[in-house]
Structure formats: C-alpha cells, structure tokens
C-alpha positions as CSV (number, residue, x, y, z in Angstrom):
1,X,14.3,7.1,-22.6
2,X,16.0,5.4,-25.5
3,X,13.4,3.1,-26.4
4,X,9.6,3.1,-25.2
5,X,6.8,1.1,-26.6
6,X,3.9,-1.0,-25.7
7,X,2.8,-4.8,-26.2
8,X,0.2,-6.8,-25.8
9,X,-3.4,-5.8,-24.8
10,X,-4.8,-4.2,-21.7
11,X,-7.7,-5.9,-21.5
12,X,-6.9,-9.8,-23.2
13,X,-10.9,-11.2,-23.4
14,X,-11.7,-7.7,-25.6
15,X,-8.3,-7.5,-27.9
16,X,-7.9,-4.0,-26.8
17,X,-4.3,-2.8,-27.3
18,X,-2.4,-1.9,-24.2
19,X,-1.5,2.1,-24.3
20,X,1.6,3.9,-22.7
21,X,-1.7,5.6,-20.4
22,X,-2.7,2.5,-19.2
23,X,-2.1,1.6,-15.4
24,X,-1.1,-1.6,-13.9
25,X,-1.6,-2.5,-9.9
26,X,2.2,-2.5,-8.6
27,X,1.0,-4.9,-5.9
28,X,3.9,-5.0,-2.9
29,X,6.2,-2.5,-5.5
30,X,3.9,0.2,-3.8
31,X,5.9,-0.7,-0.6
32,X,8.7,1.1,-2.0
33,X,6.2,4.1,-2.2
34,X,4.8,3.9,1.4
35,X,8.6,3.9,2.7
36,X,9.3,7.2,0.5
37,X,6.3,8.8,2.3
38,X,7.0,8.2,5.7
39,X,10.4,9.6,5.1
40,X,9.7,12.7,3.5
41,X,7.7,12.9,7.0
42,X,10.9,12.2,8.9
43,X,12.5,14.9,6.8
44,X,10.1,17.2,7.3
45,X,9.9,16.9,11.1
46,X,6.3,15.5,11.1
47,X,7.7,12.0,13.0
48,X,11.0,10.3,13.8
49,X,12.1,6.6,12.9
50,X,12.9,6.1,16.7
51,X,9.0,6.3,17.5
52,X,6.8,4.0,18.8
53,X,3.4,2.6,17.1
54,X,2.0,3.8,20.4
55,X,2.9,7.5,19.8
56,X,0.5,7.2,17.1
57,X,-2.0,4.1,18.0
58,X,-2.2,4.7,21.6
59,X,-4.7,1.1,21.9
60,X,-2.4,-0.9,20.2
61,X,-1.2,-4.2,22.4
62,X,1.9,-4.4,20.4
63,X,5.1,-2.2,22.8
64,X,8.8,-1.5,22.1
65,X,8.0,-1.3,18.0
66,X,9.5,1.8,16.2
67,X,8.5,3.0,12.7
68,X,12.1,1.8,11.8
69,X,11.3,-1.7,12.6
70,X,8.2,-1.5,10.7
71,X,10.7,0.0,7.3
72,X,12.9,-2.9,7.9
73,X,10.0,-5.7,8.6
74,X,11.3,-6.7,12.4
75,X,8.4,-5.8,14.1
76,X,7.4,-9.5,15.0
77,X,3.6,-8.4,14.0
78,X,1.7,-11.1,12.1
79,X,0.1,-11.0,9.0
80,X,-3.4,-9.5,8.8
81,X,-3.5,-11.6,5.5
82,X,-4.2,-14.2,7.7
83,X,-5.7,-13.2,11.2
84,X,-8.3,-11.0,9.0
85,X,-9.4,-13.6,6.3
86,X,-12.3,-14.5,8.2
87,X,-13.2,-10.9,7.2
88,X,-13.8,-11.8,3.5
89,X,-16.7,-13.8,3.8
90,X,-18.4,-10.6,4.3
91,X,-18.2,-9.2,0.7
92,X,-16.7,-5.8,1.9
93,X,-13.5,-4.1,1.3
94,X,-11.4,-4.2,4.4
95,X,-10.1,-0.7,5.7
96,X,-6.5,0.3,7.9
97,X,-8.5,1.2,10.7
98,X,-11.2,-2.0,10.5
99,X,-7.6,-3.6,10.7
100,X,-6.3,-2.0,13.2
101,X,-9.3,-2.1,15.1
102,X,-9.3,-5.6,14.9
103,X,-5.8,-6.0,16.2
104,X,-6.6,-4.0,19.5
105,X,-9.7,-5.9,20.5
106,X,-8.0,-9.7,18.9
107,X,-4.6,-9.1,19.8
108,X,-3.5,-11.9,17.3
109,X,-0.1,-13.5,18.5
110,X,2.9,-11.9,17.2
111,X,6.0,-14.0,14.9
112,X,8.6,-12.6,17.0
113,X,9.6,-9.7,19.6
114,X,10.3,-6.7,18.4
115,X,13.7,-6.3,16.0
116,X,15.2,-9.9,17.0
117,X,14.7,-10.7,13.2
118,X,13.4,-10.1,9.6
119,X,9.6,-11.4,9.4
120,X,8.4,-10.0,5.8
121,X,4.7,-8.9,7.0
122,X,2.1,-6.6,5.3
123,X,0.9,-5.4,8.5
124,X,4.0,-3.2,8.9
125,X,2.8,-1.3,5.4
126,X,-0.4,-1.2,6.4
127,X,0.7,1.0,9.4
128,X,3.2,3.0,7.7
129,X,0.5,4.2,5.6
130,X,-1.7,4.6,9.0
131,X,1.4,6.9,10.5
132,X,1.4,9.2,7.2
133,X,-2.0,9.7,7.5
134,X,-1.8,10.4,11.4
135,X,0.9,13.3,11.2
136,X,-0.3,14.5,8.0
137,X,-3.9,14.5,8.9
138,X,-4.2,13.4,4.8
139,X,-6.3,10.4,3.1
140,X,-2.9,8.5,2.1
141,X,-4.0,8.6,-1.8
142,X,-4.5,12.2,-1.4
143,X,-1.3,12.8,0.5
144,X,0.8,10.7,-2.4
145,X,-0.9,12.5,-4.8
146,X,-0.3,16.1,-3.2
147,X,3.1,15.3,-2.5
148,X,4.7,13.1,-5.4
149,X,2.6,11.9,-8.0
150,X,1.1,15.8,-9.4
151,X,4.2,17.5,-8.8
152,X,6.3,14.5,-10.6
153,X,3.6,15.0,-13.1
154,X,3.1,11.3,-12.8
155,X,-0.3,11.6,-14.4
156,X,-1.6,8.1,-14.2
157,X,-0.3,7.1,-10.8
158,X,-2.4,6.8,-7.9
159,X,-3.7,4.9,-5.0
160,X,-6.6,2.6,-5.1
161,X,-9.7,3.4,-3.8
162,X,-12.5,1.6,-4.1
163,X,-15.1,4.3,-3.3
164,X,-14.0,6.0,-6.1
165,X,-15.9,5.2,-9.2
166,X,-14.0,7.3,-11.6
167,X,-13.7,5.0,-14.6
168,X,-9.7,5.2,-15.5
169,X,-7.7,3.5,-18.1
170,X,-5.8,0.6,-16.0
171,X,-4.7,-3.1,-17.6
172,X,-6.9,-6.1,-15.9
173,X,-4.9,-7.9,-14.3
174,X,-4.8,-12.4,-15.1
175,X,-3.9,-15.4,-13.1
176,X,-1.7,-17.6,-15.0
177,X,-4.7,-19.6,-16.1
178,X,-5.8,-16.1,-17.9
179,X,-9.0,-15.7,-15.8
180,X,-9.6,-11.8,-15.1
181,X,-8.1,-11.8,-10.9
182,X,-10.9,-9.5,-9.2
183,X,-10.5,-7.6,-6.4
184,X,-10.7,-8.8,-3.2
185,X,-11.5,-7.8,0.3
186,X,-8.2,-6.7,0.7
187,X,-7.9,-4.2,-1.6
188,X,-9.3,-1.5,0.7
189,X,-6.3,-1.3,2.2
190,X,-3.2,0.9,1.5
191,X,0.6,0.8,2.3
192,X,1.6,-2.5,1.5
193,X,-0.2,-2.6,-1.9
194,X,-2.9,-0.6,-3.9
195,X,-0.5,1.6,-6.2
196,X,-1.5,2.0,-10.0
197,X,1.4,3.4,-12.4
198,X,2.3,2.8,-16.3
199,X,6.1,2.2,-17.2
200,X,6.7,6.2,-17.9
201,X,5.6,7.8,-14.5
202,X,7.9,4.9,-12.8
203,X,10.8,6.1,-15.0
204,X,9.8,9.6,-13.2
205,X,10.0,8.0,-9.8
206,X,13.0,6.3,-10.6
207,X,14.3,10.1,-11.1
C-alpha cells in the first residue's frame, strides 16, 4: 500500500474514531466471496459447475438448474427477499435451510426457466453457500475462515453469525437519514450477504 489511513468514526452517535481494525458489513460484495468458495470446491473435485441443485437438494421443485446458472444469476428462481418477508413479522433470524425449507413445501413461482436470461436474485447465493456447506460438510463461516480468511491472515474478516455473541470491533452501519440500520431477519442468512472485512484484509483478497 502507498497510502492507508482512516476517516471518520465507527460508531457516529458516540464520536468514536473509526480504526484500520474496524469491520464493515460488505453486503452483496460477499457474493464475490461465496463464488470464490464454490470454486475452490470445483477445483478441488468436491462438485462440478455442470450439477444440478437436485444433486445436492434432492426436495427442491426447481429441475434443469446447474450451480453455473446460479454463479451467473439465470436460474429463473425468485427472490426469497420477497416470498419470505412474511417471515419477519416473527422477530427471528431467518436460516438457508428455514429457506430452503420453505421453497420445497411453497414452491414460489419462478422469474424465468432455467438459463433463458439474467434475473439478479439472492436466492442463487443463498444456495451457493448451501452447496459449500453440503460437499464440505462445514458451517460456511467456518469453512471461509478455515480456507481463506486465517490463512490470508485476513484477521478481521468473517461471516456473520448471529448466535455468536463475541463482541468485535465492526462500524455501525446508517441510512442516509443517519439512523443506526439494525439487523433484520435476514441477516441469518449467508452467501448472498453477511461478510464483515476492513479495507486492509480486502487489499489481501484482492491479492
């Protein structure tokens, strides 16, 4: 690095001063990370871009979808954004399996048939991340971690979990009307979101 240095505060409402150790949520950036997993996997023989979601979700009522088309968003699935918002009235955090649960016994209509054309949709993440954790037999956070993030020695990178109650050192994160934006039910989830890194151990990745 030629230049590094921090601005601003990591937590506005207090006036505490924003640290180089400080993580921010990546939001759909962690995408990037989700595709990088799943293929280190096809590298290392654990799955193949040519197979189906029912290889590894054998209930799903979705045919004919490849982990490529979930990569490339053209698996015509829809958004569990939307079919699953009923879901946060409930005041619980939303899990990939509660998800994919819910797909199986809903069967919300898909956008499209599979690979006739680009439909940018979470749901593809969120079963990407799914897959890893199938061949791996991993918790996704744990597999990221064990495979990228501790030996990148990306220190302050890692997935969100929200049983974890280890108190770490991340920025709050503001809507534009500088009100603290809380979690939501959503946030349970992984592969489409749910990363936390600081500028440094994404010059790493970028590596």
């Amino acid at each position: 690095p030629v230049y590094e240095k921090c601005f601003g505060y990591c937590d506005y409402r207090n006036k505490n001063l924003l640290s180089d150790t400080n993580s921010f949520q990546l939001a759909s950036v962690s995408k990037t990370f989700t595709a990088t997993a799943i293929l280190w996997c096809v590298e290392h023989g654990l799955l193949s871009l040519e197979d189906s979601l029912q290889k590894f979700f054998p209930y799903l009522p979705y045919k004919n979808i490849r982990v490529k088309d979930l990569l490339a968003h053209r698996s015509g699935l829809p958004n569990y954004l939307y079919f699953c918002s009923g879901e946060c009235n409930k005041g619980e955090y939303l899990t990939n399996q509660q998800v994919i649960d819910i797909m199986t016994k809903e069967k919300p209509a898909v956008y499209a048939l599979p690979n006739k054309k680009f439909e940018y949709c979470n749901t593809n993440y969120l079963l990407l991340s799914s897959i890893v954790e199938n061949v791996s037999r991993k918790k996704f956070k744990d597999f990221m971690a064990e495979t990228f993030f501790e030996p990148l020695n990306m220190s302050h990178t890692f997935i969100y979990d929200f049983t974890d109650t280890t108190d770490k050192k991340n920025a709050i994160s503001y809507n534009s009307k500088w009100q603290i934006q809380y979690n939501d039910c959503f946030d349970g989830i992984t592969g489409d979101k749910g990363v936390y890194s600081t500028v440094h151990d994404m010059f790493l990745w970028d590596k």
